[in-house]
PDB file of N, CA, C and O in Angstrom:
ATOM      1  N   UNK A   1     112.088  82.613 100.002  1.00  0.00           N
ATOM      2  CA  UNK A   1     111.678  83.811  99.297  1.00  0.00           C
ATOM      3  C   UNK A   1     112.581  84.971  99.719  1.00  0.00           C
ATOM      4  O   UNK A   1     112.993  85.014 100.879  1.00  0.00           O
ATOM      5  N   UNK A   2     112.932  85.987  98.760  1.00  0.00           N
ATOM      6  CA  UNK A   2     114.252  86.655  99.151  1.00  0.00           C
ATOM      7  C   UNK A   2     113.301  88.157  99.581  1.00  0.00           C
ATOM      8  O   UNK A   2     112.169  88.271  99.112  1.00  0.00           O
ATOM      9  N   UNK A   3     113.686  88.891 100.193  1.00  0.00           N
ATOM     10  CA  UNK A   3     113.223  89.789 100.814  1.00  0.00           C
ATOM     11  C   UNK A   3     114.141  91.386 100.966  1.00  0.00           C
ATOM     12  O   UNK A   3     115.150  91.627 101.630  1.00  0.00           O
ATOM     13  N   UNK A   4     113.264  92.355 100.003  1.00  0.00           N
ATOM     14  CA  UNK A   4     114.151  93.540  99.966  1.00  0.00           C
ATOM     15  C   UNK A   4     114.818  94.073 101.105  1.00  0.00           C
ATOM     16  O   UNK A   4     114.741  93.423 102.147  1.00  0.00           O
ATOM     17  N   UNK A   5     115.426  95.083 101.094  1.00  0.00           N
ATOM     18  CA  UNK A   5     116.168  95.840 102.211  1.00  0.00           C
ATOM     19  C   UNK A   5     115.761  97.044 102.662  1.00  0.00           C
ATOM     20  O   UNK A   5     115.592  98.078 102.017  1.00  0.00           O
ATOM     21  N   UNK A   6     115.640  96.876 103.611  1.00  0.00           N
ATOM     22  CA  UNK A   6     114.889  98.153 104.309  1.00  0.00           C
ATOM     23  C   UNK A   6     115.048  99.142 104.489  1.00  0.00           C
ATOM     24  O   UNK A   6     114.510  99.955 105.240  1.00  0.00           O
ATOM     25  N   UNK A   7     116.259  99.215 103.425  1.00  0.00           N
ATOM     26  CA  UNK A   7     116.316 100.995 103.920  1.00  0.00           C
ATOM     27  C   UNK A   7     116.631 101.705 102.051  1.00  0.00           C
ATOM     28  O   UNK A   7     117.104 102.790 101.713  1.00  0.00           O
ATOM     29  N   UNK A   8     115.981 100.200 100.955  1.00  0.00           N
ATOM     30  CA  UNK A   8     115.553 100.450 100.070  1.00  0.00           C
ATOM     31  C   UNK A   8     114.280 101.722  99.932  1.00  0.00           C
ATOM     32  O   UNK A   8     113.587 102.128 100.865  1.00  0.00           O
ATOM     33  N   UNK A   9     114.230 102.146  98.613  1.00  0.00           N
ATOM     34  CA  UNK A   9     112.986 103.296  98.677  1.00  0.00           C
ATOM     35  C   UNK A   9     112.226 102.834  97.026  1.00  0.00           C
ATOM     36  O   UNK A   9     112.500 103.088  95.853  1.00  0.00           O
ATOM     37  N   UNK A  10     111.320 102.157  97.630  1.00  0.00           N
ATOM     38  CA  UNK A  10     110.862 101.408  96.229  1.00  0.00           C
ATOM     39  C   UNK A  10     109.613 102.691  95.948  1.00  0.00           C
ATOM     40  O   UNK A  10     109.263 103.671  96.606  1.00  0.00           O
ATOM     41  N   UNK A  11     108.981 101.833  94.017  1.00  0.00           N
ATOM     42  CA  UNK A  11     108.720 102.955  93.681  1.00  0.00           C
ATOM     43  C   UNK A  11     108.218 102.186  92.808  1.00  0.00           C
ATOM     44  O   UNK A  11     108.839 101.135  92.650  1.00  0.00           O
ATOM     45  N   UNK A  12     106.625 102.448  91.708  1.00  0.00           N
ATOM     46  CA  UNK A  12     105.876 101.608  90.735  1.00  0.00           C
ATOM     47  C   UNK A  12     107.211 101.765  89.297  1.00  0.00           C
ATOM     48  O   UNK A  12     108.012 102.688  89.152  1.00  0.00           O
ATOM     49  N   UNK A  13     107.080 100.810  88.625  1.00  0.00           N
ATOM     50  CA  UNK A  13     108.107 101.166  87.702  1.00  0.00           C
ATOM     51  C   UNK A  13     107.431 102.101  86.795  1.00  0.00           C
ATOM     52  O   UNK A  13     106.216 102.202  86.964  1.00  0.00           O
ATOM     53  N   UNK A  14     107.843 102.641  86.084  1.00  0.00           N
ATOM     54  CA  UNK A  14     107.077 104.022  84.866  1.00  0.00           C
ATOM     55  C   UNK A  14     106.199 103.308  84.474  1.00  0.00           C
ATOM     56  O   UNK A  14     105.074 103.802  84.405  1.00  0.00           O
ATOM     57  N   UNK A  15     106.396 101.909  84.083  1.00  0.00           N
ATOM     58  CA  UNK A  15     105.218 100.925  82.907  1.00  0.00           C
ATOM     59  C   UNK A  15     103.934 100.631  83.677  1.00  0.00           C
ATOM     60  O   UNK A  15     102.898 100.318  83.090  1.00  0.00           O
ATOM     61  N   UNK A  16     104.009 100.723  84.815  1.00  0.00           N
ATOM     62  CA  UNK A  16     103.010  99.749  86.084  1.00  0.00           C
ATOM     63  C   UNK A  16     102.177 101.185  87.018  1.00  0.00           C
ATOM     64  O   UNK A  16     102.663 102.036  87.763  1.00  0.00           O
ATOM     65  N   UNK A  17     100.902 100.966  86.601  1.00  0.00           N
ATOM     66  CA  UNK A  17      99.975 101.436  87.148  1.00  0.00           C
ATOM     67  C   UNK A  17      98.867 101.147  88.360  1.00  0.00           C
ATOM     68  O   UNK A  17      97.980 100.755  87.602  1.00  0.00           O
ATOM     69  N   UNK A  18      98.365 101.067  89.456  1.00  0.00           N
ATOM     70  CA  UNK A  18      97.612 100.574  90.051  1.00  0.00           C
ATOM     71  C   UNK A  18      96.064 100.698  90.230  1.00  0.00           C
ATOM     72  O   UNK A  18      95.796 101.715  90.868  1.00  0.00           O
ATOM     73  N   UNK A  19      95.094 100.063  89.907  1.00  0.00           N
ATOM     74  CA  UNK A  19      93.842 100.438  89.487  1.00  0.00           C
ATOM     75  C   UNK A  19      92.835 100.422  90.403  1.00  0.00           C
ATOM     76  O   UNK A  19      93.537 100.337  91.410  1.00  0.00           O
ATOM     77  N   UNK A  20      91.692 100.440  90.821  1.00  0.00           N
ATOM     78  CA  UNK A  20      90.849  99.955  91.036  1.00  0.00           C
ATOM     79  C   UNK A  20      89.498  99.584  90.824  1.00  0.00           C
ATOM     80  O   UNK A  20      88.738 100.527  90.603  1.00  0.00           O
ATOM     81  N   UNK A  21      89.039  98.518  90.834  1.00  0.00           N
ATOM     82  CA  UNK A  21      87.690  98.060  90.368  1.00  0.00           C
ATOM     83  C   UNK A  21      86.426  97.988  91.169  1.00  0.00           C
ATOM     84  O   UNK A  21      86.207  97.288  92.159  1.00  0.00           O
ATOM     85  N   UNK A  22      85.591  98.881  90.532  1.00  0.00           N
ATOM     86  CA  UNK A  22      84.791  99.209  91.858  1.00  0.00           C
ATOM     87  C   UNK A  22      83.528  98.287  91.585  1.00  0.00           C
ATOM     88  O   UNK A  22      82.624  98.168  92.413  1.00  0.00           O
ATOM     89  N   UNK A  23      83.540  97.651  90.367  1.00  0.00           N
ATOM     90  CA  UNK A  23      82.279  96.317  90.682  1.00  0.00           C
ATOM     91  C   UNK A  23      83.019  95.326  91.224  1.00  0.00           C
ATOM     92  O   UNK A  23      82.147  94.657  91.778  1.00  0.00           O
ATOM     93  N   UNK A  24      84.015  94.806  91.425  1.00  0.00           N
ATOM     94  CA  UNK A  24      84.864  93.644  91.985  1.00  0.00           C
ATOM     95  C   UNK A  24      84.938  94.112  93.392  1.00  0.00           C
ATOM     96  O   UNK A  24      84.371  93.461  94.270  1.00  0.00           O
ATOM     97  N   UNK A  25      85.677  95.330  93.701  1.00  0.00           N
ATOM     98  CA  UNK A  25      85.766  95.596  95.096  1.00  0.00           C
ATOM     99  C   UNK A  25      87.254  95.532  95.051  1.00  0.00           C
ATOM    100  O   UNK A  25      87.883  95.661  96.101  1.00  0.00           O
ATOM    101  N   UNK A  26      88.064  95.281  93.547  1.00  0.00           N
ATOM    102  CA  UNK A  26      89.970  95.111  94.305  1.00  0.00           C
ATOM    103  C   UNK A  26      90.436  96.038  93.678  1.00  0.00           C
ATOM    104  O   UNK A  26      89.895  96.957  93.063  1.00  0.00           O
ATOM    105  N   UNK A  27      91.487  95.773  93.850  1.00  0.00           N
ATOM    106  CA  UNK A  27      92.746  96.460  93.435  1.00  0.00           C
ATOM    107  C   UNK A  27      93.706  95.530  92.370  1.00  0.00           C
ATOM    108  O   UNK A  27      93.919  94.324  92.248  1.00  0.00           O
ATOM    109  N   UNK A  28      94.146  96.705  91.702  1.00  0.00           N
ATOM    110  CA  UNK A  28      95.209  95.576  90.783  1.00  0.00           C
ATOM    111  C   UNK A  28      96.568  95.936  89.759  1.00  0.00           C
ATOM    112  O   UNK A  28      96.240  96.190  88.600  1.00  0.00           O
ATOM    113  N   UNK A  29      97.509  95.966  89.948  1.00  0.00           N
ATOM    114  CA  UNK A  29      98.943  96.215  89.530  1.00  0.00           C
ATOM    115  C   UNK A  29      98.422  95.642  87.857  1.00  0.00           C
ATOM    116  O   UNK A  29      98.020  94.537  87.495  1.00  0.00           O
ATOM    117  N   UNK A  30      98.690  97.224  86.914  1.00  0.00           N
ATOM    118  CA  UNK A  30      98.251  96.859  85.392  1.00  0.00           C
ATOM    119  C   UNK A  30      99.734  97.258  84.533  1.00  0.00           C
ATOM    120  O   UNK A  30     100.152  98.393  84.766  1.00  0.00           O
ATOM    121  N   UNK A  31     100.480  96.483  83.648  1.00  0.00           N
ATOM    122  CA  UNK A  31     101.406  96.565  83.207  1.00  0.00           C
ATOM    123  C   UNK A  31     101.624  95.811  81.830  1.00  0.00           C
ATOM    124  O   UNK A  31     101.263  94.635  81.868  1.00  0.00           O
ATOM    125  N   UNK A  32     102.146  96.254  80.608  1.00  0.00           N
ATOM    126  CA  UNK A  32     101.934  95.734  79.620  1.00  0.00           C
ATOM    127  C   UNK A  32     101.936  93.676  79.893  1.00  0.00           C
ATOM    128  O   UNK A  32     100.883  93.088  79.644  1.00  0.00           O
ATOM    129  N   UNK A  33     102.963  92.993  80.304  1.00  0.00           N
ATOM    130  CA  UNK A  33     102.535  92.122  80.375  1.00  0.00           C
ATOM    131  C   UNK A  33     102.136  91.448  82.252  1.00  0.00           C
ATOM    132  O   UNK A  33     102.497  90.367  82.716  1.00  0.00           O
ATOM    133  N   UNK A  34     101.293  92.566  82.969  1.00  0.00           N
ATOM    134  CA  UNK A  34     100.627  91.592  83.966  1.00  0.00           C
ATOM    135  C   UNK A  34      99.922  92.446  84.361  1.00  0.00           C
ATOM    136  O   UNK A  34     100.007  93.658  84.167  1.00  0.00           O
ATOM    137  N   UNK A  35      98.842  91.603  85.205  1.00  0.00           N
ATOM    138  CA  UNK A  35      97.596  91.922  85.647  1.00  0.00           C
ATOM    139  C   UNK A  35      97.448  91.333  87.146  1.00  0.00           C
ATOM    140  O   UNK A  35      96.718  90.362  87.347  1.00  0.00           O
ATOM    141  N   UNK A  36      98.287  92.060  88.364  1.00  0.00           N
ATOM    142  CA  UNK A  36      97.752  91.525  89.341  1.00  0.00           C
ATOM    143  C   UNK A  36      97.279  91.916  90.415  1.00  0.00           C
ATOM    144  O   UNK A  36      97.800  92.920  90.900  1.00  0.00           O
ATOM    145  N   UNK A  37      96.123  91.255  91.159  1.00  0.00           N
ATOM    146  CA  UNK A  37      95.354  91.268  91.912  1.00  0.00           C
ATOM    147  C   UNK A  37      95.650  91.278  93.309  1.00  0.00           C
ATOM    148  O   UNK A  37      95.874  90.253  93.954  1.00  0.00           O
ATOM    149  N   UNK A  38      95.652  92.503  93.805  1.00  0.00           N
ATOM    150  CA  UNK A  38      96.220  92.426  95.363  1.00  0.00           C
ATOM    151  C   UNK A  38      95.174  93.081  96.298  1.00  0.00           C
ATOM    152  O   UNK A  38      94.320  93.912  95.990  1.00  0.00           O
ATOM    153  N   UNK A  39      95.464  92.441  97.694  1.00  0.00           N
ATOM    154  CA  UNK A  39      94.475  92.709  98.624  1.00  0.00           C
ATOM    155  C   UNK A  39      94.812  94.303  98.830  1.00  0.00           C
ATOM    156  O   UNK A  39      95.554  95.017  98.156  1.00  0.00           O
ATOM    157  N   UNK A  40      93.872  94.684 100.203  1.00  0.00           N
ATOM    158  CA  UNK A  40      93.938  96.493 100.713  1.00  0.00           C
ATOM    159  C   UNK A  40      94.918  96.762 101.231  1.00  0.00           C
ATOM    160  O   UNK A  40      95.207  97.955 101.137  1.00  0.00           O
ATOM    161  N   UNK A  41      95.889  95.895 101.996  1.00  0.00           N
ATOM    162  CA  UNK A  41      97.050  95.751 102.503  1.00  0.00           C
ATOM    163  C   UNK A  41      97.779  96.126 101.538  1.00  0.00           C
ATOM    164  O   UNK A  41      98.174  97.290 101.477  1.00  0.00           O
ATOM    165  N   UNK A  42      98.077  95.241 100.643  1.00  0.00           N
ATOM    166  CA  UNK A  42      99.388  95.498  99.306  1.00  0.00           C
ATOM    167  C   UNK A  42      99.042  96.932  98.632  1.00  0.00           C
ATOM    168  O   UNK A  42      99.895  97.700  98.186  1.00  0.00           O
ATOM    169  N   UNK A  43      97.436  97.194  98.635  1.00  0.00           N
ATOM    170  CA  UNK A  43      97.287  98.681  97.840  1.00  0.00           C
ATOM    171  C   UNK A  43      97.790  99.367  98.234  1.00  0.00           C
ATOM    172  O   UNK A  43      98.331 100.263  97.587  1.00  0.00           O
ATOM    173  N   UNK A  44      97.848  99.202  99.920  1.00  0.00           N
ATOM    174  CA  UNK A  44      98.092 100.404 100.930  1.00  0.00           C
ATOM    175  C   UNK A  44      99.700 100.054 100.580  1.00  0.00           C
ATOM    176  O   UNK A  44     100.420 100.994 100.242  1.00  0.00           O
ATOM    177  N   UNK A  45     100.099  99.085 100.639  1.00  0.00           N
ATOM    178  CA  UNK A  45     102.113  99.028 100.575  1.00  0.00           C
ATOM    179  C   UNK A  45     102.368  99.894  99.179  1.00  0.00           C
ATOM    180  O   UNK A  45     103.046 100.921  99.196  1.00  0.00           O
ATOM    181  N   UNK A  46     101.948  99.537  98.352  1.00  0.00           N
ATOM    182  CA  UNK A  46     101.922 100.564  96.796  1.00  0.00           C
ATOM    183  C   UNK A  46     101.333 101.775  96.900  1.00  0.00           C
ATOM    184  O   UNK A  46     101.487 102.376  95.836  1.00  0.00           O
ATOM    185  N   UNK A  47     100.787 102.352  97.617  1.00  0.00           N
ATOM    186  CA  UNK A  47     100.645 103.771  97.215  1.00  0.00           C
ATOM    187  C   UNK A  47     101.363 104.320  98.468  1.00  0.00           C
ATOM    188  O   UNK A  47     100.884 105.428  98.710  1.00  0.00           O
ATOM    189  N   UNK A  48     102.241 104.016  99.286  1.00  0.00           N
ATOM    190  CA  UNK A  48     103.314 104.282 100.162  1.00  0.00           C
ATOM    191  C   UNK A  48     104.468 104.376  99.443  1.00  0.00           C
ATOM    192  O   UNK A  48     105.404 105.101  99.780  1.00  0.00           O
ATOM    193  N   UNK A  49     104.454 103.542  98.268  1.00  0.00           N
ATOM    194  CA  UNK A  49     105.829 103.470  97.406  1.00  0.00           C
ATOM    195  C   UNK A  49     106.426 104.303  96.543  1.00  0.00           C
ATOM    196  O   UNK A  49     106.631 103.929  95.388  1.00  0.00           O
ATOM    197  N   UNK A  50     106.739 105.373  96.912  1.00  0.00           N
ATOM    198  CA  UNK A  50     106.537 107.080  96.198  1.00  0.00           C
ATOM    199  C   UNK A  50     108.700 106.911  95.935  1.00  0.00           C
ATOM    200  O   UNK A  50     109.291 107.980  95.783  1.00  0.00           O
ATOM    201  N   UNK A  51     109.133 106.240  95.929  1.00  0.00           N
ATOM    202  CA  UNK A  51     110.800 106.705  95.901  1.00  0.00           C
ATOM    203  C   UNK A  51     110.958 107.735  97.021  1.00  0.00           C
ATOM    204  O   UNK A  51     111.948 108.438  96.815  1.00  0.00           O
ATOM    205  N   UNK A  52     110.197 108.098  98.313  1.00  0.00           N
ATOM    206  CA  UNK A  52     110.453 108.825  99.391  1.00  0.00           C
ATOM    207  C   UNK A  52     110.954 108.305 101.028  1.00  0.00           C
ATOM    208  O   UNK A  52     111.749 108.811 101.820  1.00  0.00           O
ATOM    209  N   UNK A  53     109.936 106.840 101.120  1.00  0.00           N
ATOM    210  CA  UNK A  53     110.207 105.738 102.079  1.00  0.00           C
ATOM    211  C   UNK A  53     110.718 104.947 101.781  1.00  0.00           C
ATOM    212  O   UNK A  53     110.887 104.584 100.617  1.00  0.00           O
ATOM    213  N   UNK A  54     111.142 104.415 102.825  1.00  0.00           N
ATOM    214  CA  UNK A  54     112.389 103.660 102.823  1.00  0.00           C
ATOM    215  C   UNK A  54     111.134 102.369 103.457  1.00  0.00           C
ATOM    216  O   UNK A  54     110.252 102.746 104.229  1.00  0.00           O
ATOM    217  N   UNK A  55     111.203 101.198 103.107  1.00  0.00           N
ATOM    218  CA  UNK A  55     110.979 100.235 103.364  1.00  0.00           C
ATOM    219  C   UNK A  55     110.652  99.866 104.980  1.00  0.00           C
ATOM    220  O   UNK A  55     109.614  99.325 105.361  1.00  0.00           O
ATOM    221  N   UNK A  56     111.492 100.179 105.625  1.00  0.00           N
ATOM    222  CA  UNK A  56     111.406 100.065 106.886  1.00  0.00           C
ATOM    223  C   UNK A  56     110.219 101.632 107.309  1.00  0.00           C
ATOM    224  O   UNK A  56     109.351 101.379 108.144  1.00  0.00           O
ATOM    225  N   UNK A  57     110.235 102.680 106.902  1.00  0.00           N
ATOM    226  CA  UNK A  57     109.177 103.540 106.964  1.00  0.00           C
ATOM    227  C   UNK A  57     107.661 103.211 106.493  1.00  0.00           C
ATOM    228  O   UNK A  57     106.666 103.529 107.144  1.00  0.00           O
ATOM    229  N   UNK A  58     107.652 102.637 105.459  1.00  0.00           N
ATOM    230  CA  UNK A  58     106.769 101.839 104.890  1.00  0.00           C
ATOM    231  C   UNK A  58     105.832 100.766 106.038  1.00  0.00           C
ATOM    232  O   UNK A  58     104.626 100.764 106.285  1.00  0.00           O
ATOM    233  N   UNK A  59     106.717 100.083 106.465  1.00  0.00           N
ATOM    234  CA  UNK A  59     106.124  99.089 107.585  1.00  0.00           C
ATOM    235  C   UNK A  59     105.548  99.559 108.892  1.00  0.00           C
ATOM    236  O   UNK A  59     104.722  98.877 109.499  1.00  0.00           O
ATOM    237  N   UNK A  60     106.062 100.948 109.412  1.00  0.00           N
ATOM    238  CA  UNK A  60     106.076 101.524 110.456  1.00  0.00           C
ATOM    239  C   UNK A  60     104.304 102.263 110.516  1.00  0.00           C
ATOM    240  O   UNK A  60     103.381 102.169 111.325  1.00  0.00           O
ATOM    241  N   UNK A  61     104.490 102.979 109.222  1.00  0.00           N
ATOM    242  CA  UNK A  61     103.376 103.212 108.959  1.00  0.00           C
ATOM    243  C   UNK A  61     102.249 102.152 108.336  1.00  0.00           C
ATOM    244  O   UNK A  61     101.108 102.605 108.235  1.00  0.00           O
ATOM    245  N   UNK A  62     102.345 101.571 108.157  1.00  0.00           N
ATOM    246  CA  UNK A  62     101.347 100.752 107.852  1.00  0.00           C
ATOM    247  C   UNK A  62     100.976 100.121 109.055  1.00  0.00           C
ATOM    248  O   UNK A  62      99.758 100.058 109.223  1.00  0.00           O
ATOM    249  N   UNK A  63     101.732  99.601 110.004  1.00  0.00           N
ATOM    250  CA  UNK A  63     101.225  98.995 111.364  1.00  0.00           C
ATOM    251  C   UNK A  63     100.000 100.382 112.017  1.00  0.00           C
ATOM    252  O   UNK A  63      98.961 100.134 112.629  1.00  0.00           O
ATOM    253  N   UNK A  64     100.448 101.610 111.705  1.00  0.00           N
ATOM    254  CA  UNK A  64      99.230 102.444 112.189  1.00  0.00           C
ATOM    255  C   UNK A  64      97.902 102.534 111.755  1.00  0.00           C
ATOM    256  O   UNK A  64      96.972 103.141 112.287  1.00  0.00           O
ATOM    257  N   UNK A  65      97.915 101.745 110.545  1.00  0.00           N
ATOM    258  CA  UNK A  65      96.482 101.167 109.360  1.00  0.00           C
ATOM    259  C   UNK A  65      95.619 100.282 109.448  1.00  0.00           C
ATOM    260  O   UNK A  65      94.393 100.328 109.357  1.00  0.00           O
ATOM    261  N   UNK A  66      96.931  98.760 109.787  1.00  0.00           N
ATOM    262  CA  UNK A  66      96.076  97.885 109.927  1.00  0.00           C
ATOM    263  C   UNK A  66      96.943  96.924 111.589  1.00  0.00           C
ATOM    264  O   UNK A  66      97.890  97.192 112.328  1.00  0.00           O
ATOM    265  N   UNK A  67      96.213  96.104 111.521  1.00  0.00           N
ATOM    266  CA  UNK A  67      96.532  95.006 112.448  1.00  0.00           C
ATOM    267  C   UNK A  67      97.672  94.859 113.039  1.00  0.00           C
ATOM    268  O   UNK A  67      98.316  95.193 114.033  1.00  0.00           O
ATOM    269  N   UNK A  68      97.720  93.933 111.604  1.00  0.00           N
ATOM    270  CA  UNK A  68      98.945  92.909 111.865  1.00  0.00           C
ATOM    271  C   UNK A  68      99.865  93.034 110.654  1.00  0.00           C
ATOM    272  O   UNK A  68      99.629  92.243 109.741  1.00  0.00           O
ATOM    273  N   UNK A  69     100.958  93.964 110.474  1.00  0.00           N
ATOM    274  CA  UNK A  69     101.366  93.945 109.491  1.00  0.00           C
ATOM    275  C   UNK A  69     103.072  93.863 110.108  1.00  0.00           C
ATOM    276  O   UNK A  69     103.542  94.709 110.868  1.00  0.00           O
ATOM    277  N   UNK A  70     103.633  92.968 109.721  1.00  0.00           N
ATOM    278  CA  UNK A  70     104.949  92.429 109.569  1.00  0.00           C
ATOM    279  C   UNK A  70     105.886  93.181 108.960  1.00  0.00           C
ATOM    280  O   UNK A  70     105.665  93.395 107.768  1.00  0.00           O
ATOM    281  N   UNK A  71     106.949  93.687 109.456  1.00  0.00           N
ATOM    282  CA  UNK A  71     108.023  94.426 108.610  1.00  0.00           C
ATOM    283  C   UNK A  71     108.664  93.365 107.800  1.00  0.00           C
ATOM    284  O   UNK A  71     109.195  93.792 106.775  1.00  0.00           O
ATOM    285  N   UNK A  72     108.733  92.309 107.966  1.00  0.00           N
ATOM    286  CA  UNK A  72     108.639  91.026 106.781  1.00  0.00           C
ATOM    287  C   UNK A  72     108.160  90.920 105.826  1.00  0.00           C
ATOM    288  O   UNK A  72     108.598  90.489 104.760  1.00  0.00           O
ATOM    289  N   UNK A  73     106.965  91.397 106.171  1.00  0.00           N
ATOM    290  CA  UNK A  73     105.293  90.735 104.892  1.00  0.00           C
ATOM    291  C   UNK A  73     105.952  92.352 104.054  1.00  0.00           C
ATOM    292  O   UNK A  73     105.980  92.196 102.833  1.00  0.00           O
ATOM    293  N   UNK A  74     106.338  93.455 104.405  1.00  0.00           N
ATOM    294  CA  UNK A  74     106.102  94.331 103.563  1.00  0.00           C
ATOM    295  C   UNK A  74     107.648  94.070 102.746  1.00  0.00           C
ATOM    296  O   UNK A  74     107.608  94.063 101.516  1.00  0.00           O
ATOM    297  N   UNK A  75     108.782  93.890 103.326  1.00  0.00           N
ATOM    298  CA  UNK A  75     109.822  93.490 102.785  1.00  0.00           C
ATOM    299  C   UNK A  75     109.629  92.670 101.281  1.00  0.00           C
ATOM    300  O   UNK A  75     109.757  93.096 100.133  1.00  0.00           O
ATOM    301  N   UNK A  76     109.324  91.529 101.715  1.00  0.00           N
ATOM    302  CA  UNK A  76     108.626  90.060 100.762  1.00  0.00           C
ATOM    303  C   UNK A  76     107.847  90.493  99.781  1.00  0.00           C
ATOM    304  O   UNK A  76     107.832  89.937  98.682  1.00  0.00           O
ATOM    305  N   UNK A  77     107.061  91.609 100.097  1.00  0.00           N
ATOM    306  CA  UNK A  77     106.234  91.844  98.694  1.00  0.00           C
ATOM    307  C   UNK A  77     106.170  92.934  97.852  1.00  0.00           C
ATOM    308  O   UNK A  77     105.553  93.223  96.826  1.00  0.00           O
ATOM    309  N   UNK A  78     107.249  93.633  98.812  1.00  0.00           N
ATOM    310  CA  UNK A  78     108.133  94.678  97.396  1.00  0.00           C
ATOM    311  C   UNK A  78     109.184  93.673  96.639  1.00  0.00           C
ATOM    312  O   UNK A  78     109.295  93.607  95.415  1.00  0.00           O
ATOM    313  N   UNK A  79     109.996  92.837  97.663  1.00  0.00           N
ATOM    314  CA  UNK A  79     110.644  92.090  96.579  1.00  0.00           C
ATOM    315  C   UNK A  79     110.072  90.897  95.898  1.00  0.00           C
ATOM    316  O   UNK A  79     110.888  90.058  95.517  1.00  0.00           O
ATOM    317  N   UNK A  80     108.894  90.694  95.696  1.00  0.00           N
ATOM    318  CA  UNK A  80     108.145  89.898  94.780  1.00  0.00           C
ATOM    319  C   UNK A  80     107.662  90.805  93.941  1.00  0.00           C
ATOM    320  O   UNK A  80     107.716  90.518  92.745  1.00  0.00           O
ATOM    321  N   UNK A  81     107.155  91.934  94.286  1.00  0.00           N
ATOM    322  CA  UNK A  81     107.257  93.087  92.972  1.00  0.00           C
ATOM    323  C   UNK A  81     108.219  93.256  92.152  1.00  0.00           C
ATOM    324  O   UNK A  81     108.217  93.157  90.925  1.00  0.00           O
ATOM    325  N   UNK A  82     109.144  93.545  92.947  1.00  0.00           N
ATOM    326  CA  UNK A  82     111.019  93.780  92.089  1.00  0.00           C
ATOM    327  C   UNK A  82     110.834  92.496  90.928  1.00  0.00           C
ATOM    328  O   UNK A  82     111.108  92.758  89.757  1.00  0.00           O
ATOM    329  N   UNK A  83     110.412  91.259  91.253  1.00  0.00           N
ATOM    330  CA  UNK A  83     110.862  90.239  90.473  1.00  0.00           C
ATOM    331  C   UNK A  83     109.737  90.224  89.379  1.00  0.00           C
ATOM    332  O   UNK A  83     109.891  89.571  88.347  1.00  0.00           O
ATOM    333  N   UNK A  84     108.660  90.919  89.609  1.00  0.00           N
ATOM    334  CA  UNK A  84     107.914  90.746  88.787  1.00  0.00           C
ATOM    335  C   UNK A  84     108.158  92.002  87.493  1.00  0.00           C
ATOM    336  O   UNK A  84     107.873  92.007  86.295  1.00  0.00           O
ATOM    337  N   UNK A  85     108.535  92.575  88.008  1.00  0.00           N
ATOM    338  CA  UNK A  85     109.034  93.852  87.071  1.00  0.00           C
ATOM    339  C   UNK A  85     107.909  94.813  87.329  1.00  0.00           C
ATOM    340  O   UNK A  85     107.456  95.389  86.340  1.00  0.00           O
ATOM    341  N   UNK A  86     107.253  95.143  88.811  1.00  0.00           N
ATOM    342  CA  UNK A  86     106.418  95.746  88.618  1.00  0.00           C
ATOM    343  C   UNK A  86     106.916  96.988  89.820  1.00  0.00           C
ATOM    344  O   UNK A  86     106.258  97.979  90.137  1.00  0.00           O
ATOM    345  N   UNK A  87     108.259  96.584  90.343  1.00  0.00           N
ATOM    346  CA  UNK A  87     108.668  97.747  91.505  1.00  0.00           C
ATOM    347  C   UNK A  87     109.823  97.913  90.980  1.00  0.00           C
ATOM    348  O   UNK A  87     110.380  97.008  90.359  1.00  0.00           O
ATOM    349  N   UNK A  88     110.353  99.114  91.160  1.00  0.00           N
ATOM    350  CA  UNK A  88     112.143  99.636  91.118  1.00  0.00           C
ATOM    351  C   UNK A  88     112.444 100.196  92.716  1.00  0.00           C
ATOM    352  O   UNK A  88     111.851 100.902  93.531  1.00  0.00           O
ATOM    353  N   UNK A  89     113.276  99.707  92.673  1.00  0.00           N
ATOM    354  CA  UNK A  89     114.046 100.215  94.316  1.00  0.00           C
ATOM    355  C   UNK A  89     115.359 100.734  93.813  1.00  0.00           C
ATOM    356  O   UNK A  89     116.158 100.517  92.902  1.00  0.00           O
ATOM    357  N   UNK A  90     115.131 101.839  95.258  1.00  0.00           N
ATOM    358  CA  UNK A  90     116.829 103.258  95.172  1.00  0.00           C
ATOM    359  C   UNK A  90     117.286 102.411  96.525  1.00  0.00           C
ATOM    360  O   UNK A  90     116.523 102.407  97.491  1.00  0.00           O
ATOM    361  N   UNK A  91     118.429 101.761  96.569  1.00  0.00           N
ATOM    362  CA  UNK A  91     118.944 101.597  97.626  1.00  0.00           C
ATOM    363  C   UNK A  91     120.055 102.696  98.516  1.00  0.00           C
ATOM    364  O   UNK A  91     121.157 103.131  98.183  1.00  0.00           O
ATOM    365  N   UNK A  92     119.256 102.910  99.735  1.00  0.00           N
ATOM    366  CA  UNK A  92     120.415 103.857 100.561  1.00  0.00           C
ATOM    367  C   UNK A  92     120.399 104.948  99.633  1.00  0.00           C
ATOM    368  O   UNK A  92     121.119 105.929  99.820  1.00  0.00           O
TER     369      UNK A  92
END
């Protein structure tokens, strides 16, 4: 699995909105063609994703949130966003 660069500054694309459902309890990336379902972790990686942090800022702060959060795991799932067409990244 290929994994963005960290000193990328990702960002929701214009089309992709993030919702939440308060009889379900989730969260969820809404875009003409997808609908997906991500835990509090990924909400928290997406509403960090302003085109201001840099990827590696992103991770730094999020370890102050939760647990166990991997400057990997946050890498991996902006660039599984990128592929989904649901993130744009400014590199450098």
């Amino acid at each position: 699995m290929e994994t963005a660069d960290l000193n990328a500054r990702p960002r929701l694309a214009p089309h992709v909105r993030m919702v939440f459902n308060a009889a379900r309890g989730e969260h969820a990336l809404l875009s003409p063609e997808l609908i997906w379902v991500i835990n509090a972790t990924g909400a928290a990686i997406v509403e960090l994703c302003d085109a201001k942090r840099t990827i590696a800022e992103i991770a730094v702060e999020l370890r102050g949130q939760f647990d166990q959060v991997a400057e990997g795991d946050v890498q991996r799932f902006v660039a599984d966003l990128v592929t989904k067409h649901g993130m744009e990244v400014d590199h450098g």
